[in-house]
PAMIBA-803962 format. One record per residue (C-alpha): residue in three letters; x, y, z. Coordinates in Angstrom, 3 decimals, decimal comma. Layout:
<recs>
resn;u;v;w
Ala;X;Y;Z .
...
</recs>
This chain:
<recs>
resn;u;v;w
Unk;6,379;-19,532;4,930 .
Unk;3,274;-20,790;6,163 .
Unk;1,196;-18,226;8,596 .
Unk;0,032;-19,021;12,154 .
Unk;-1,660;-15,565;11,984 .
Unk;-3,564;-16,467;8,648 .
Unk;-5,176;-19,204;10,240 .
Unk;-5,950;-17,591;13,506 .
Unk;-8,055;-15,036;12,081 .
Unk;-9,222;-16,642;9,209 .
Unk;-7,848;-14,838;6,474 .
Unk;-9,769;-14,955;3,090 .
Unk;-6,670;-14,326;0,791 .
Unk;-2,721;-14,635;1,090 .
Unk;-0,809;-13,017;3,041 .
Unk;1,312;-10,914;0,750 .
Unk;5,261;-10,461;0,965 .
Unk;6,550;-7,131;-0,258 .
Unk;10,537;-7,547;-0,967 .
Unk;12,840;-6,263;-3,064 .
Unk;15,534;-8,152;-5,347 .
Unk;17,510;-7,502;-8,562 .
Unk;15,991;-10,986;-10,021 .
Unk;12,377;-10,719;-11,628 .
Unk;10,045;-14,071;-10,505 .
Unk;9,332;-15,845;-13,962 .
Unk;5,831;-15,206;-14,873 .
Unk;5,163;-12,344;-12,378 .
Unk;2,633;-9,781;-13,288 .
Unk;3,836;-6,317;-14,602 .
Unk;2,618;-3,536;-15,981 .
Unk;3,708;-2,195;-19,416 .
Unk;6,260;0,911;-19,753 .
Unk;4,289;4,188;-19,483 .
Unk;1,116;2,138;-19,233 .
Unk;-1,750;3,048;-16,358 .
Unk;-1,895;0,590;-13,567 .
Unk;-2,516;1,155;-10,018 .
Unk;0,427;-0,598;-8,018 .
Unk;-2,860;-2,254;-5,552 .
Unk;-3,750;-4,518;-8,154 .
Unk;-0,037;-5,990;-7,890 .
Unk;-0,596;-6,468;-4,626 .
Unk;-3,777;-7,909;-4,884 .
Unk;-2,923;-10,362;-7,128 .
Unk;-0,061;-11,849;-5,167 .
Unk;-2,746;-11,829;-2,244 .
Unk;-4,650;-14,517;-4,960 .
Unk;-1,732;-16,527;-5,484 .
Unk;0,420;-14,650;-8,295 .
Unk;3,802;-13,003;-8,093 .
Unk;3,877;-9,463;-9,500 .
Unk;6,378;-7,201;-9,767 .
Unk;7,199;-3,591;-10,921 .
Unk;10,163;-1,045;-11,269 .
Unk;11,393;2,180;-12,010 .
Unk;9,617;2,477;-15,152 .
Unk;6,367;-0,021;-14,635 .
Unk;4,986;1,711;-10,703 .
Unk;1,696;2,709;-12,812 .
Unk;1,409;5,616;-11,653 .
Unk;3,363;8,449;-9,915 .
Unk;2,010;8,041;-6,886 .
Unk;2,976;4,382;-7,361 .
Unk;6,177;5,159;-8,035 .
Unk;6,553;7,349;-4,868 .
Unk;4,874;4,655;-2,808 .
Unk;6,783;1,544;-3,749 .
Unk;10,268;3,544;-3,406 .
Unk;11,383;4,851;-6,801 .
Unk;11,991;8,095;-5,493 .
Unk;10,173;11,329;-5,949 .
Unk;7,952;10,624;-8,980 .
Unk;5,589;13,985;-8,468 .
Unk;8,433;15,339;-10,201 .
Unk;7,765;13,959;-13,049 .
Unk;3,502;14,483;-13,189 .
Unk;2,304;16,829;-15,914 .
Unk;3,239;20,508;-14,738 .
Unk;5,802;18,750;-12,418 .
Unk;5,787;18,939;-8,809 .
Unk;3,226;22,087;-8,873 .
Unk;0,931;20,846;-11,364 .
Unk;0,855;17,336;-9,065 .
Unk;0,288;20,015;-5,753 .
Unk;-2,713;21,198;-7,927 .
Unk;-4,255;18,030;-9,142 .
Unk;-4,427;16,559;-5,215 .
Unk;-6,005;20,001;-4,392 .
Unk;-8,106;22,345;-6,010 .
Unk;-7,186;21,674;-10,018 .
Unk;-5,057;23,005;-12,505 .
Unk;-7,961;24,876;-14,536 .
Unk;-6,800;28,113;-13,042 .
Unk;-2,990;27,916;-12,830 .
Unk;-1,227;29,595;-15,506 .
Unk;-0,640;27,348;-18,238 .
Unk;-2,523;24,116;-16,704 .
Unk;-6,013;24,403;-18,734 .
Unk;-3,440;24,361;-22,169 .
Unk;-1,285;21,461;-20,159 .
Unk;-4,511;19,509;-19,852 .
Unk;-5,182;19,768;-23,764 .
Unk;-2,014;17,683;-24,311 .
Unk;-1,936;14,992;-22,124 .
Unk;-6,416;14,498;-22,823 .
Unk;-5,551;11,543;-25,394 .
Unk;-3,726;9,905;-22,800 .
Unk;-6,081;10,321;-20,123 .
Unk;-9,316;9,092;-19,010 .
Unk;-12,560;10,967;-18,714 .
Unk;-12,311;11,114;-15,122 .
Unk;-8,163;11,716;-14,917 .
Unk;-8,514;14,362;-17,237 .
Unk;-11,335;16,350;-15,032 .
Unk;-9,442;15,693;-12,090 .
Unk;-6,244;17,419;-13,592 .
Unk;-8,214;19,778;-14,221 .
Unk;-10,777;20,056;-11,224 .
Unk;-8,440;18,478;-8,599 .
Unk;-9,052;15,104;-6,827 .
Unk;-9,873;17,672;-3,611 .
Unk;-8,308;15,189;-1,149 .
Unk;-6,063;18,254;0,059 .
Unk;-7,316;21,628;0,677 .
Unk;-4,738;23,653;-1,298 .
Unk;-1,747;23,385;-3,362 .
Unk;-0,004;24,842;-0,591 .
Unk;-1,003;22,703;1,637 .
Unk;0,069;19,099;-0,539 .
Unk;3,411;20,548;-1,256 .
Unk;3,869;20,324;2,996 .
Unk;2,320;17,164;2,336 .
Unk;4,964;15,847;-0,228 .
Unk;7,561;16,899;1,839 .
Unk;6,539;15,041;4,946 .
Unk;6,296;11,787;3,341 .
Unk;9,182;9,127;3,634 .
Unk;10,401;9,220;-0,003 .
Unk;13,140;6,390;-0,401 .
Unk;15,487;5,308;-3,368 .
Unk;15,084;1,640;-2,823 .
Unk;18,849;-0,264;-3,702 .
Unk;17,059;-2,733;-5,375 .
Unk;15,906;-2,998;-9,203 .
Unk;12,883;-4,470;-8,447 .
Unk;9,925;-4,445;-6,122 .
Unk;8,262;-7,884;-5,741 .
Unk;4,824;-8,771;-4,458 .
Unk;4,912;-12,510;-3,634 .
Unk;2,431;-15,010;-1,867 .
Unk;3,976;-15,254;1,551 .
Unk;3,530;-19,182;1,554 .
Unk;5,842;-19,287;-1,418 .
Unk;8,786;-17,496;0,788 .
Unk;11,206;-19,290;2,375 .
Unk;13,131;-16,793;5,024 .
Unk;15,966;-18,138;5,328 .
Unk;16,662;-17,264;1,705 .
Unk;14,415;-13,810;1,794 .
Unk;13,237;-11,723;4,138 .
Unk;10,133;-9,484;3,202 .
Unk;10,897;-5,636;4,032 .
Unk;6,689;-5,982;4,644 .
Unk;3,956;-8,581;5,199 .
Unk;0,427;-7,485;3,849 .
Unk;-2,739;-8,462;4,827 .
Unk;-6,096;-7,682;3,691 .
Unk;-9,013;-7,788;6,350 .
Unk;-11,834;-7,472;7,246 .
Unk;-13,256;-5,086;10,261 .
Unk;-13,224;-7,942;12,623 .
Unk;-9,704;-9,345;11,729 .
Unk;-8,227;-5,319;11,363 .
Unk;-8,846;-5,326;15,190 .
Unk;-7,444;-8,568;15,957 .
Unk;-4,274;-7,452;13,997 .
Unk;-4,462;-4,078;16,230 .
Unk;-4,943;-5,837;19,380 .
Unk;-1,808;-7,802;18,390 .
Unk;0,266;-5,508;17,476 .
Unk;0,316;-4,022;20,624 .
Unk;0,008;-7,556;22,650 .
Unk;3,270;-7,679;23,671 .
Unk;4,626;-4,110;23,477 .
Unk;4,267;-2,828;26,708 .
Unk;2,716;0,654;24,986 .
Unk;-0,307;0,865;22,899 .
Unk;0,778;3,119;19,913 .
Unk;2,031;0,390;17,613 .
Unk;-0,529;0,873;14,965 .
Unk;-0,759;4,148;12,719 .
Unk;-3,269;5,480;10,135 .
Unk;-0,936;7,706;8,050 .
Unk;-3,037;10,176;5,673 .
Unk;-1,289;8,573;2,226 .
Unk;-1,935;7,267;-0,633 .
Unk;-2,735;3,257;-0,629 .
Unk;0,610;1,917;-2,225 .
Unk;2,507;4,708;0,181 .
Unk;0,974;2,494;3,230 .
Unk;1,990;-0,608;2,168 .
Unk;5,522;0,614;0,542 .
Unk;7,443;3,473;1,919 .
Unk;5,110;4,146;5,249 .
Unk;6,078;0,607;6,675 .
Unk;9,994;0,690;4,768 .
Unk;10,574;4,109;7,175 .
Unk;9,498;1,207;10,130 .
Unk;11,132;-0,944;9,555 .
Unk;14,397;0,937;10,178 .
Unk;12,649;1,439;13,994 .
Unk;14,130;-0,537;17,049 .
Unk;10,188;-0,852;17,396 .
Unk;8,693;-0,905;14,111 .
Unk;5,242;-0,313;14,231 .
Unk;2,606;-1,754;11,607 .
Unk;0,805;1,072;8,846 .
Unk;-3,430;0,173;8,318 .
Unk;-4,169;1,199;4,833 .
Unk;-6,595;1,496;2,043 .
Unk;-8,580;4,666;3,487 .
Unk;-7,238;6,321;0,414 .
Unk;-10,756;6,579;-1,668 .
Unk;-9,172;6,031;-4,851 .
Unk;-7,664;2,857;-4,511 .
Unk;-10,924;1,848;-2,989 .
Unk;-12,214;1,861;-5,602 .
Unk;-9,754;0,285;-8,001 .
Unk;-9,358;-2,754;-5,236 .
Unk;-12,968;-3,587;-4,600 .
Unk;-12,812;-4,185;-8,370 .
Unk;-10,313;-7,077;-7,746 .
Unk;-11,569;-8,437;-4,961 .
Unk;-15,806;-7,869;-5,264 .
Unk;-15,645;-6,816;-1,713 .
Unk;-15,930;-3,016;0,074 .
Unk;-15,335;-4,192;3,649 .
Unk;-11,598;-4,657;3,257 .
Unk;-8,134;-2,625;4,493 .
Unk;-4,762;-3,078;4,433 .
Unk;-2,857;-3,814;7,583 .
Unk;1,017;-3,904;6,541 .
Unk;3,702;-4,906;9,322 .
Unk;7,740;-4,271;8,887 .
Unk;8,816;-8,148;8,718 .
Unk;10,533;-7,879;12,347 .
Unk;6,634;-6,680;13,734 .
Unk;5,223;-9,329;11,547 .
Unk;7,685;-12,106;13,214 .
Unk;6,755;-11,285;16,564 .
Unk;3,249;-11,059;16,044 .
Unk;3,650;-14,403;14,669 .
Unk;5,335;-15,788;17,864 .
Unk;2,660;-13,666;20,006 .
Unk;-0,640;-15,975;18,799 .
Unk;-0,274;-19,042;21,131 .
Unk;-1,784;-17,855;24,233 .
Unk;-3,116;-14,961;23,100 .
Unk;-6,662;-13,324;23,144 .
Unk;-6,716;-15,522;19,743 .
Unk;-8,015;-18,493;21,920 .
Unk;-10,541;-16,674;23,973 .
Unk;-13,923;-16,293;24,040 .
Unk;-14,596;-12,904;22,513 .
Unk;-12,373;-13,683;19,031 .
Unk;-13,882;-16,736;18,745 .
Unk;-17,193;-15,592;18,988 .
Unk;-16,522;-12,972;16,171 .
Unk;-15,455;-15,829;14,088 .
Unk;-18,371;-17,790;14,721 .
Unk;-20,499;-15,210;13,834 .
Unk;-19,221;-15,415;10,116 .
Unk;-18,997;-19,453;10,053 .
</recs>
């Protein structure tokens, strides 16, 4: 499926279809059982022209596993639920039983996991306060085996429809997206910044969407931490995450001839970079 919105705003890298299937692609990234991974770089490589892929026990991480739709995986962080409610927050040095917790799983951990199991990641103000947290986020059971990160221009939808289209921008090309969005909406409330983590904005935040009679598009990648771990991938710390429910994504498609695309002030922004 070739994009008329790539090319309209210029995109650097792939657009990225997010789908889910029972059938593994052959040769698609994955990360090893039990093995460390954050569920970004899948997506990033698909957005360079590889298929990736990951399931119920290959998400990563927990918050991976959460995000991508493999149910409530905090359940299953060291301490469970709690000891997850303390690591986003304030640490689990001083709950009962975390400091001796944190002696276990060290070996497994890095330098800086460990100290933030310990110390808390401080993203959250109190455990209290990420257990509300957990409960207001749209944790799904996906029906599907397997979720796949593919190249969009290797999708053919009449065969298989994304559940999300991702696209990593720019400033420039985030507000063209916005403006979009919204072009032909009526409203102007199409486009939300969920607090979440940055697989939850490109997984379950746009799945609860897409289930919308209006299904409005999730901008992602203010989550600090995968930050980091993405401008590793992509040697660049201007981009974001702007993930549309495939039914958005269609009509946003349909939306660009005409549009503000072809005017003066977008075009100017582009030149600007040429």
């Amino acid at each position: 499926m070739e994009s008329t919105i790539a090319k309209a705003i210029k995109l650097q890298y792939q657009p990225v279809a997010l789908f889910w299937s029972n059938e593994k692609p052959q040769g698609a990234m994955q990360f090893q059982e039990k093995k460390w991974g954050c569920v970004m770089w899948l997506a990033a490589a698909a957005a360079r022209g590889k298929s990736a892929v990951a399931d119920a026990k290959t998400f990563g991480c927990f918050g991976g596993g959460v995000g991508l739709g493999f149910g409530n995986q905090y359940k299953n962080f060291p301490g469970g639920e709690e000891g997850f409610c303390h690591f986003l927050s304030t640490g689990n040095a001083a709950r009962v039983g975390g400091p001796e917790l944190a002696e276990k799983i060290k070996p497994y951990m890095t330098t800086e996991s460990y100290d933030n199991f310990l110390h808390g990641e401080r993203y959250i103000k109190s455990p209290a306060l990420v257990e509300k947290f957990v409960k207001t986020l749209p944790i799904t059971d996906i029906p599907e085996k397997y979720v796949v990160f593919q190249p969009l221009d290797k999708i053919d939808p009449a065969g298989e429809k994304p559940q999300v289209v991702i696209l990593f921008v720019n400033p420039d090309q985030l507000s063209a997206l916005t403006v979009l969005a919204n072009y032909g909406r009526g409203d102007n409330e199409n486009v939300i910044i969920p607090y979440a983590a940055g697989c939850q904005t490109i997984g379950i935040y746009p799945y609860r969407e897409a289930k919308s009679a209006k299904p409005r598009a999730v901008i992602g990648l203010t989550d600090l931490s995968a930050r980091v771990y993405i401008r590793k991938q992509f040697n660049n710390p201007n981009l974001m995450t702007f993930a549309a429910p495939f039914a958005l994504f269609e009509e946003m498609e349909q939306n660009v001839p005409g549009s503000f695309l072809e005017r003066h002030s977008w075009q100017s922004l582009m030149s600007e970079k040429s």
